[in-house]
C-alpha positions in Angstrom: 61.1 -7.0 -80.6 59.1 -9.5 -79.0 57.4 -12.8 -80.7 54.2 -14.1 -79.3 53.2 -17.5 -80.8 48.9 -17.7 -81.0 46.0 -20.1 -81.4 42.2 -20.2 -80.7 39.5 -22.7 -80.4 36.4 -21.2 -81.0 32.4 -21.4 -81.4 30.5 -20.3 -84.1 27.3 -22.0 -85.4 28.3 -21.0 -88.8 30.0 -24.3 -91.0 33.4 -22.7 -91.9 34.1 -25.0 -94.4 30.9 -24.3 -96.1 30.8 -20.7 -94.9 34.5 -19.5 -94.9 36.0 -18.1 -91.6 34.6 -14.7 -92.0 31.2 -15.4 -92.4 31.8 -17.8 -89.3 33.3 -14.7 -87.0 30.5 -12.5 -88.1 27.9 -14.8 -86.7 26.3 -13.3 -83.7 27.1 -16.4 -81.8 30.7 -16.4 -82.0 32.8 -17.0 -79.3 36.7 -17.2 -78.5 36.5 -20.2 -76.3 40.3 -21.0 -75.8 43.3 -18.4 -76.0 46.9 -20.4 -75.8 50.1 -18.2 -76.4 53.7 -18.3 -75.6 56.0 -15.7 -75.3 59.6 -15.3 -76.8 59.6 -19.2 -77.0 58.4 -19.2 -72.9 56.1 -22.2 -71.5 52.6 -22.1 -73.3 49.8 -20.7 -71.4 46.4 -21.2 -72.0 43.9 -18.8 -71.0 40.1 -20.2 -70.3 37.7 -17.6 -71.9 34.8 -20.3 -71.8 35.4 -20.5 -68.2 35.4 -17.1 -67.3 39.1 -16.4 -67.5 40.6 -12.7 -68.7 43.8 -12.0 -70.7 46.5 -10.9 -68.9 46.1 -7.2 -69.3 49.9 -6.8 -70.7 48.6 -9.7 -73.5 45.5 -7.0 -74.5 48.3 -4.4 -74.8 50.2 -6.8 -76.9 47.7 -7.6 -79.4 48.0 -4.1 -81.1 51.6 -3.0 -79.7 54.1 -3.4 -82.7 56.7 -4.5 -80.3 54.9 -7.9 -80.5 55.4 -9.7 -83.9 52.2 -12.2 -83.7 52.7 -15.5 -84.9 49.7 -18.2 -85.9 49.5 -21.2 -88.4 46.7 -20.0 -90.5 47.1 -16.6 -89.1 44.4 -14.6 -90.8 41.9 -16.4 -88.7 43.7 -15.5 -85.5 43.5 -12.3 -87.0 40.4 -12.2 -88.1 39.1 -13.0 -84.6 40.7 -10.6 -82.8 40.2 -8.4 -84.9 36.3 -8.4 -84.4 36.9 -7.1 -81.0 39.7 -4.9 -81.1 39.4 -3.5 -84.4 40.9 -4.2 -87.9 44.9 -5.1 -86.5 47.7 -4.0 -88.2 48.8 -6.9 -90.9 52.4 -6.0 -90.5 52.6 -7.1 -86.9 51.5 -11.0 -87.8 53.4 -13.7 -89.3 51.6 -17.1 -90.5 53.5 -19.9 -90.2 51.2 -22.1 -92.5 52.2 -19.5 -95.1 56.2 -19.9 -94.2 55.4 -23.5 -94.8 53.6 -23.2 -98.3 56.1 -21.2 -99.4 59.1 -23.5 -98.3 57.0 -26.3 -100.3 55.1 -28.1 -97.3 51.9 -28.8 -97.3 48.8 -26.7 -95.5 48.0 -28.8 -92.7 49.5 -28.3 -89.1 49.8 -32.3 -88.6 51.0 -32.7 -92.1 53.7 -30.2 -92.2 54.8 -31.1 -88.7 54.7 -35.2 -89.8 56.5 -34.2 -92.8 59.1 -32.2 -90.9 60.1 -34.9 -88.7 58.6 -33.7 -85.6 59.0 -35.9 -82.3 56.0 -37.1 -81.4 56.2 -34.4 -78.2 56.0 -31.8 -80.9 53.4 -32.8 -82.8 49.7 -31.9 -83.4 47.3 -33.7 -81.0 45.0 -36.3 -82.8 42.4 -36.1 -80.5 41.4 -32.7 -81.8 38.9 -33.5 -84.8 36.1 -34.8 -81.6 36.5 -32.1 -79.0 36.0 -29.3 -81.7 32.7 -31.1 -82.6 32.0 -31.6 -79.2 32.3 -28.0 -78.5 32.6 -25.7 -81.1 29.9 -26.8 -83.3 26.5 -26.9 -82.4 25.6 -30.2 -81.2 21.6 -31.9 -82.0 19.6 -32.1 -79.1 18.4 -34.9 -77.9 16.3 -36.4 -74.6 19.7 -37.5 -73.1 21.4 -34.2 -73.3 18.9 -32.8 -72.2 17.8 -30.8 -75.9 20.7 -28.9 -75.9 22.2 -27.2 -79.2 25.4 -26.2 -77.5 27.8 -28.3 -75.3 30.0 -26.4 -72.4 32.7 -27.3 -70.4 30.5 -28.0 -67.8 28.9 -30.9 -70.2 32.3 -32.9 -69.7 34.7 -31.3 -67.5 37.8 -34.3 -68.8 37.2 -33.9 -72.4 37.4 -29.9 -71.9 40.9 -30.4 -69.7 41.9 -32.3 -72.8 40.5 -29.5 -75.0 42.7 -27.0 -73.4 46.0 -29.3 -73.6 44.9 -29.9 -77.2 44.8 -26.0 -77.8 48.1 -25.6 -75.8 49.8 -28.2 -78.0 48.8 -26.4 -81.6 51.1 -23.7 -80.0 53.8 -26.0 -79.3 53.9 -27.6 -82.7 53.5 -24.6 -84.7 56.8 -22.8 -82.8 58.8 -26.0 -84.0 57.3 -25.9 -87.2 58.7 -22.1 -87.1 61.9 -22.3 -85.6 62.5 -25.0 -87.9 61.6 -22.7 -91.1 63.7 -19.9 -89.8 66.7 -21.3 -91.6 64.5 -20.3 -95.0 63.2 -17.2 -94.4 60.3 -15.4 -96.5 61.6 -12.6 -98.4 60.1 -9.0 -97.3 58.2 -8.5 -100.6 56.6 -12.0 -100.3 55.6 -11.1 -96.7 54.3 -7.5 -97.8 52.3 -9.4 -100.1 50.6 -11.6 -97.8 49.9 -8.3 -96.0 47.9 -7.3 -98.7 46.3 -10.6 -99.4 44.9 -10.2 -95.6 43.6 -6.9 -96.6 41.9 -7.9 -100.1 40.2 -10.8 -98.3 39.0 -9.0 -95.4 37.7 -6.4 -97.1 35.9 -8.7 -99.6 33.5 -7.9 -102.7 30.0 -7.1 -102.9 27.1 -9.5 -104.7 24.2 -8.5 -106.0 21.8 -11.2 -104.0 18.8 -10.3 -106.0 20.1 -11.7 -108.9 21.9 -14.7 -106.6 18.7 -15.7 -105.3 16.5 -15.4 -108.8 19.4 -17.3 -110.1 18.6 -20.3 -107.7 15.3 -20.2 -107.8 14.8 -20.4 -111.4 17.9 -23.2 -111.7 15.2 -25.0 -109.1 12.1 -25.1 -111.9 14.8 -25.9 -114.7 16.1 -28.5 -113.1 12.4 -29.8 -111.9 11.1 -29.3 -115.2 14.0 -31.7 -116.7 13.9 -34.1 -114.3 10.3 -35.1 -115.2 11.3 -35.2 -118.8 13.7 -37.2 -118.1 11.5 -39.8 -116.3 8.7 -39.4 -119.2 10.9 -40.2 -121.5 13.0 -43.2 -120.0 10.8 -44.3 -117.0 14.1 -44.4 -114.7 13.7 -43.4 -110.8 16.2 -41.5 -111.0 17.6 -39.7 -114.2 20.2 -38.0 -112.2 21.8 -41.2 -111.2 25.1 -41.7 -113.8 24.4 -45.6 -113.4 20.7 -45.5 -114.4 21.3 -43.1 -117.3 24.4 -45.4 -118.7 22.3 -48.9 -118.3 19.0 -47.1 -120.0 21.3 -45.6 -123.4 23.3 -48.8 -123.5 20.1 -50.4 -124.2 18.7 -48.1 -126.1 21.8 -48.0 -128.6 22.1 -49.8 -131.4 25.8 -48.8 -131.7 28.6 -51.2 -130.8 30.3 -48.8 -128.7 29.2 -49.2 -124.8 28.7 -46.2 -122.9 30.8 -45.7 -120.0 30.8 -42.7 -118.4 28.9 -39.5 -118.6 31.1 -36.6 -118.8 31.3 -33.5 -120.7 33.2 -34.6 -123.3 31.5 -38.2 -123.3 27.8 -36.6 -124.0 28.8 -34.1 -126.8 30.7 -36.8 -128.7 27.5 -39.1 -128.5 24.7 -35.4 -129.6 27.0 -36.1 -132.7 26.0 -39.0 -133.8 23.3 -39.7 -136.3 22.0 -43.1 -135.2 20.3 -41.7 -131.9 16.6 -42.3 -131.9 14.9 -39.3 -130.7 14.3 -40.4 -127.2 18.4 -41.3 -126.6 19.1 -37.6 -128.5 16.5 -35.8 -126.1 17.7 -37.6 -123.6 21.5 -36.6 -123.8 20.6 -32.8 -124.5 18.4 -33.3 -121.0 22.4 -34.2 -119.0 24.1 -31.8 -121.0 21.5 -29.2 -120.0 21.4 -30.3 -116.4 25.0 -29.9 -116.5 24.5 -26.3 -117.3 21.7 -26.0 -114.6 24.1 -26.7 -112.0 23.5 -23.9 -109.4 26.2 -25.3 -107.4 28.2 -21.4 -107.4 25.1 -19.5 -106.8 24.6 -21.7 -103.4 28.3 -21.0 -102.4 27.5 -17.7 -102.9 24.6 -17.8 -100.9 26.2 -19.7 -98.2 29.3 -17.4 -97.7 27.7 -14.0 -98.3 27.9 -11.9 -95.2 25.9 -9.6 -93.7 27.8 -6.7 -94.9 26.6 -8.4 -98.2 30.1 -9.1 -99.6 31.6 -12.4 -99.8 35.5 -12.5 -98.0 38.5 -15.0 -98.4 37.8 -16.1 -102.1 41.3 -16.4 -102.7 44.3 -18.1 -100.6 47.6 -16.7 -101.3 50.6 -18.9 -101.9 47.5 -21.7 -102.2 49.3 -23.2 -105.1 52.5 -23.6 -103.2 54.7 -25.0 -106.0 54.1 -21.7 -108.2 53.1 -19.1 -105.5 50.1 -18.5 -107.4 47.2 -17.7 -105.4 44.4 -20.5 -105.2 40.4 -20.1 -105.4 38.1 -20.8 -102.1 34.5 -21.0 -101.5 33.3 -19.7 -104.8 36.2 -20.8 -107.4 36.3 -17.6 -108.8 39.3 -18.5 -110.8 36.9 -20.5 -112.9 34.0 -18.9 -113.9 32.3 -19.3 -117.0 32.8 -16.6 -119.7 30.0 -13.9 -120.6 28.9 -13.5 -124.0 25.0 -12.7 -123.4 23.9 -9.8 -125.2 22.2 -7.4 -124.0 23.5 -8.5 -120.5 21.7 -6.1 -118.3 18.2 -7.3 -119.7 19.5 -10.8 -119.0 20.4 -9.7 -115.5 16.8 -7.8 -115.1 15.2 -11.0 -116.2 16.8 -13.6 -113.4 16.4 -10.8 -110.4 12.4 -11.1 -111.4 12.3 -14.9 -111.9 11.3 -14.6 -115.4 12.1 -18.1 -116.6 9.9 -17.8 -119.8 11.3 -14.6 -121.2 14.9 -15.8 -120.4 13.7 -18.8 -122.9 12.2 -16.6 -125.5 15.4 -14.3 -125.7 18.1 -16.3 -124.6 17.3 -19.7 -125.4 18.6 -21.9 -123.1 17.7 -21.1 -119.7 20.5 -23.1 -118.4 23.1 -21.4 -119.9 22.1 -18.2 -119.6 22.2 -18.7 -115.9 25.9 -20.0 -116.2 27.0 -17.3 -118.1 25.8 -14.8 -115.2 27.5 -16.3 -112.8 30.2 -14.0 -112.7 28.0 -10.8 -112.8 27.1 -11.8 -109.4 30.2 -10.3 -108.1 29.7 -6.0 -108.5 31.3 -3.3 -107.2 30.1 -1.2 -104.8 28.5 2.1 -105.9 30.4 4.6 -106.9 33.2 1.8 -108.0 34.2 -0.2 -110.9 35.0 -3.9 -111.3 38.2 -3.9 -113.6 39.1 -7.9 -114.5 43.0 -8.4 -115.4 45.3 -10.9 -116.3 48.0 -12.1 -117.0 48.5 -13.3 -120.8 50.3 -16.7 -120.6 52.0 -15.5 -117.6 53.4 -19.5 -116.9 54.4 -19.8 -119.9 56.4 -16.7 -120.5 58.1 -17.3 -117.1 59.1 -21.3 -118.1 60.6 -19.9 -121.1 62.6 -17.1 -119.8 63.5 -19.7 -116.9 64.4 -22.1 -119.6 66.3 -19.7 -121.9 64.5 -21.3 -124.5 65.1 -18.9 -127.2 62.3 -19.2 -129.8 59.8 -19.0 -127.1 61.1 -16.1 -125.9 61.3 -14.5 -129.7 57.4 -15.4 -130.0 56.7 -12.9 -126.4 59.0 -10.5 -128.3 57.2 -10.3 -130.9 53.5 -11.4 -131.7 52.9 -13.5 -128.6 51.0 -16.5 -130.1 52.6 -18.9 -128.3 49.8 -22.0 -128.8 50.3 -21.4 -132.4 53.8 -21.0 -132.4 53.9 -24.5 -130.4 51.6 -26.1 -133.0 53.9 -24.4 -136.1 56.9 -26.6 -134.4 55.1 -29.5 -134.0 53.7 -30.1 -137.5 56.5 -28.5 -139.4 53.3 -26.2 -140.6 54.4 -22.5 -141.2 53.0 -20.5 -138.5 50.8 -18.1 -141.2 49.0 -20.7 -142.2 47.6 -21.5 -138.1 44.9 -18.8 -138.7 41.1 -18.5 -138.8 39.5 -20.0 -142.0 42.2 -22.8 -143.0 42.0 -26.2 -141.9 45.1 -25.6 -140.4 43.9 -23.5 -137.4 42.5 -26.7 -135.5 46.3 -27.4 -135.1 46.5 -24.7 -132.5 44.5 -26.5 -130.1 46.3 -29.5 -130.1 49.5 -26.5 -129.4 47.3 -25.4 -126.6 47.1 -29.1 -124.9 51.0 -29.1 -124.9 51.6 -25.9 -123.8 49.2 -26.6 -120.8 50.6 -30.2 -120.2 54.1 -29.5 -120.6 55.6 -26.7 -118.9 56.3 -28.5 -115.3 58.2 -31.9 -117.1 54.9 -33.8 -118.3 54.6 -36.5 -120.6 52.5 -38.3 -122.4 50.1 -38.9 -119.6 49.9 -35.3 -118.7 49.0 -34.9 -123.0 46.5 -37.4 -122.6 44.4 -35.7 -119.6 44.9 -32.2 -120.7 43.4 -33.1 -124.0 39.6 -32.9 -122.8 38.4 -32.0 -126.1 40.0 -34.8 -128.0 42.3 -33.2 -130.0 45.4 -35.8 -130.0 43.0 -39.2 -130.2 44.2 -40.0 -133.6 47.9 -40.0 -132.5 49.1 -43.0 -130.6 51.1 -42.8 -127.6 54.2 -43.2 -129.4 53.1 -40.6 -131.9 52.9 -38.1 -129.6 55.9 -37.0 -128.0 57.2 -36.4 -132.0 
C-alpha cells in the first residue's frame, strides 16, 4: 500500500468562506492552480498546472487506484476538487489529517496544530501564504495600473508565484509531520468509516426550495424598511439600528433608576415588562425585539451557498466539536434553527413564495416571526423523498452519567427520563411529582435545565451564571448557588 501526501492552491471567484468549498468548485471559473504531493514520505514535488504543467501520468493513475491511500489536511476539499474532474473518488482511499488532529484534541488550523505540536520551524506552515492566495486565487479589482484586470497570473509577478509554489510545497511538508507525528494515536476504523460517510452526506447535500428563500428575503427587506422609519418617527435617531443610539435615546427617555446597558434578548423583554414605559419607549422596544426577529441573516447564507444543482453541501463538519466528536454546524447553522409552530404551515409557505407581506400580517401576526419560524422549511427533500428530523434525547447527558456511574441519573434514563426535573427535585429537596405543568413548582425545572447544561463538562458558578439566559437563578447569590 502506497501513501501519497496532497495539497492544492486554487482559483475560484466564488468566496469560500461565505460560499463553502462546494459551491466554490462548482463555479465555472475554477481552477487547480498548484498540485504538490509526495510519495511514501519521498521529496515533495510540485506540479505547475497554472503554467501549463501535466501530472505525471502514473499520479492520474493514482488518484483513483486503491493502492494509493491519499492523504490531505482538510481532505474533503482535495477531494472535492478532484473529484470534479475525475468523478466522485472513492472516500475509503483518503485520509484527512486535520480530522486525525481534531480527534487527537488539536485544533483545526494547519499552523495551529503544527505550532501546537512543536514543529521546527523547517516543518512548519509558511506565513507568507494569507497574500499570495489573495494575490492569485481570488479575483483581484481592476484598476489603471494593472491594467483592469480581475485576475492575476503568474506571469503578473513571476517571484511572488516561485514563492507561491514553495508555499504550496511546504503545506505538504508540514502536514506529513503533523501525520507521522499522530500515527502514534491512530483513529479507530469505525471513526474513520464515519468520516467516510460524513464526505458522502456533505457532498451529496440537501435540496432548498429558493422560491420561498428568496420571498423570504424580500419581504424581511420591506419589514425591516418599514421599521426602520418607525423607528426614526418615533425617536428622531439617524440610525435606530445603532445599539449606542438606541441605549442613549431610552436612557433619556426613562424615568426609571435603572440605566440601560445593553440591548440583548433577554435585556429588551425584561424592560416590554415594565409598566412605567411611555408609549414611545414601549413601541420602541417591540420595534428591536421585532427587528431581531426580521433578521434574514439564514435566508442570505442560504442564498449565498446554494448551488446550481440547487442543494446547499458541507452544512455540517464532522468531529467539528473536537472535545465531544459531535459534529459542528457550517454555513447555515443548521443545528440552530428556530422551531415551527405555524399553523397551517403550507399556507404560510404559499404566502412568503408570492411576497404576500399583508396576508402573512392578517393571519399570522407578526411578519417577523413568521419568517423565522420558516426558516427551517427551507430545507426539503427531493421529490419522491421525505425529510425525517431525529435526535438524540439528552444524548450528553445520559453519556456523562453512565461515564460517571452516577446512579440516580442513570435510574431517571431507566425509567421516566426527566432528567431537568429530576435535577431540579435534588436541588430544592421538592418531590419530583410536584415539578409538573400547573404548580408553581414547575418553573423549578428550568433553573434544573441551566445546571444540567452548565454542568456536565466541570462548570461552576460562572458556567450557571452564562447558561442562565432567561434569568432563572438571579435571586440566588453566588454563594447560594452551588447548594
Amino acid at each position: 500500500m502506497h501513501h501519497l501526501s496532497i495539497d492544492l492552491e486554487t482559483y475560484s471567484s466564488v468566496p469560500i468562506g461565505k460560499a463553502g468549498a462546494q459551491k466554490y468548485i462548482a463555479s465555472d471559473d475554477f481552477t487547480i492552480l498548484l498540485f504538490a504531493y509526495s510519495l511514501d514520505g519521498g521529496p515533495v514535488e510540485v506540479v505547475d498546472i497554472a503554467s501549463g504543467e501535466v501530472l505525471p501520468s502514473w499520479l492520474r493513475s493514482a488518484i483513483t487506484d486503491p493502492e494509493y491511500i491519499k492523504h490531505a489536511y482538510n481532505a474533503p476539499f482535495e477531494w472535492g476538487c478532484l473529484s470534479k474532474f475525475f468523478g466522485t473518488l472513492p472516500p475509503e482511499q483518503w485520509r484527512c489529517t486535520m480530522f486525525h488532529g481534531l480527534y487527537c484534541g488539536y485544533t483545526a488550523g494547519l499552523d495551529a496544530t503544527g505550532y501546537a505540536l512543536g514543529l521546527p520551524e523547517d516543518k512548519r506552515k509558511s506565513n507568507t501564504g494569507k497574500a499570495l492566495i489573495r494575490y492569485f486565487c481570488v479575483p483581484c479589482k481592476p484598476t489603471k495600473s494593472n491594467g483592469g484586470r480581475t485576475r492575476n497570473f503568474p506571469k503578473h509577478d513571476p517571484e511572488k508565484w516561485a514563492l507561491f509554489k514553495e508555499y504550496n510545497r511546504q503545506d505538504v511538508v508540514t502536514e506529513m509531520e503533523i501525520e507521522r507525528r499522530l500515527s502514534a494515536f491512530p483513529v479507530p476504523d469505525w471513526v474513520q468509516k464515519q468520516w467516510e460517510t460524513d464526505l458522502i452526506i456533505n457532498a451529496r447535500g440537501v435540496a432548498v426550495d429558493m422560491d420561498m428563500v428568496r420571498g423570504a428575503l424580500a419581504i424581511g427587506a420591506e419589514e425591516k424598511a418599514d421599521l426602520m422609519e418607525e423607528a426614526t418617527r418615533i425617536s428622531g435617531l439617524d440610525n435606530p439600528n445603532s445599539v449606542k443610539q438606541v441605549i442613549r435615546w431610552l436612557n433619556e427617555e426613562t424615568d426609571s433608576e435603572e440605566v440601560v446597558t445593553s440591548l440583548t434578548k433577554e435585556t429588551v423583554s425584561a424592560m416590554l415588562g415594565r409598566d412605567t414605559n411611555s408609549p414611545d419607549v414601549q413601541r420602541m422596544l417591540e420595534i428591536r425585539q421585532e427587528l431581531g426577529k426580521t433578521s434574514t441573516k439564514k435566508y442570505d447564507a442560504i442564498e449565498m451557498c446554494v448551488c446550481p444543482d440547487g442543494r446547499t453541501h458541507g452544512l455540517l463538519q464532522f468531529y467539528g466539536a473536537n472535545r465531544t466528536g459531535r459534529w459542528a454546524g457550517r454555513l447555515v447553522q443548521v443545528q440552530n434553527l428556530p422551531r415551527t409552530y405555524l399553523e397551517p404551515l403550507e399556507l404560510a409557505r404559499d404566502m412568503v413564495r408570492d411576497q404576500k407581506r399583508a396576508g402573512l400580517r392578517v393571519v399570522y401576526g407578526s411578519v417577523s416571526d413568521t419568517l423565522s419560524q420558516l426558516i427551517r422549511t427551507a430545507f426539503v427533500a427531493a421529490p419522491g423523498n421525505v425529510l425525517i428530523d431525529a435526535d438524540f434525547s439528552a444524548i450528553e447527558a445520559r453519556v456523562i452519567s453512565w461515564l460517571a456511574q452516577e446512579e440516580w441519573r442513570l435510574e431517571v434514563f431507566r425509567t421516566h427520563g426527566k432528567i431537568y426535573e429530576a435535577s431540579a427535585s435534588q436541588m430544592f429537596g421538592v418531590p419530583i411529582e410536584r415539578i409538573k405543568k400547573g404548580n408553581p413548582e414547575y418553573s423549578l425545572r428550568q433553573r434544573g435545565k441551566v445546571a444540567e447544561l452548565a454542568l456536565g463538562y466541570q462548570g461552576g458558578v460562572g458556567a450557571m451564571r452564562r447558561m442562565d439566559t432567561g434569568h432563572q437563578l438571579d435571586d440566588l447569590s453566588d454563594d447560594e448557588v452551588p447548594f
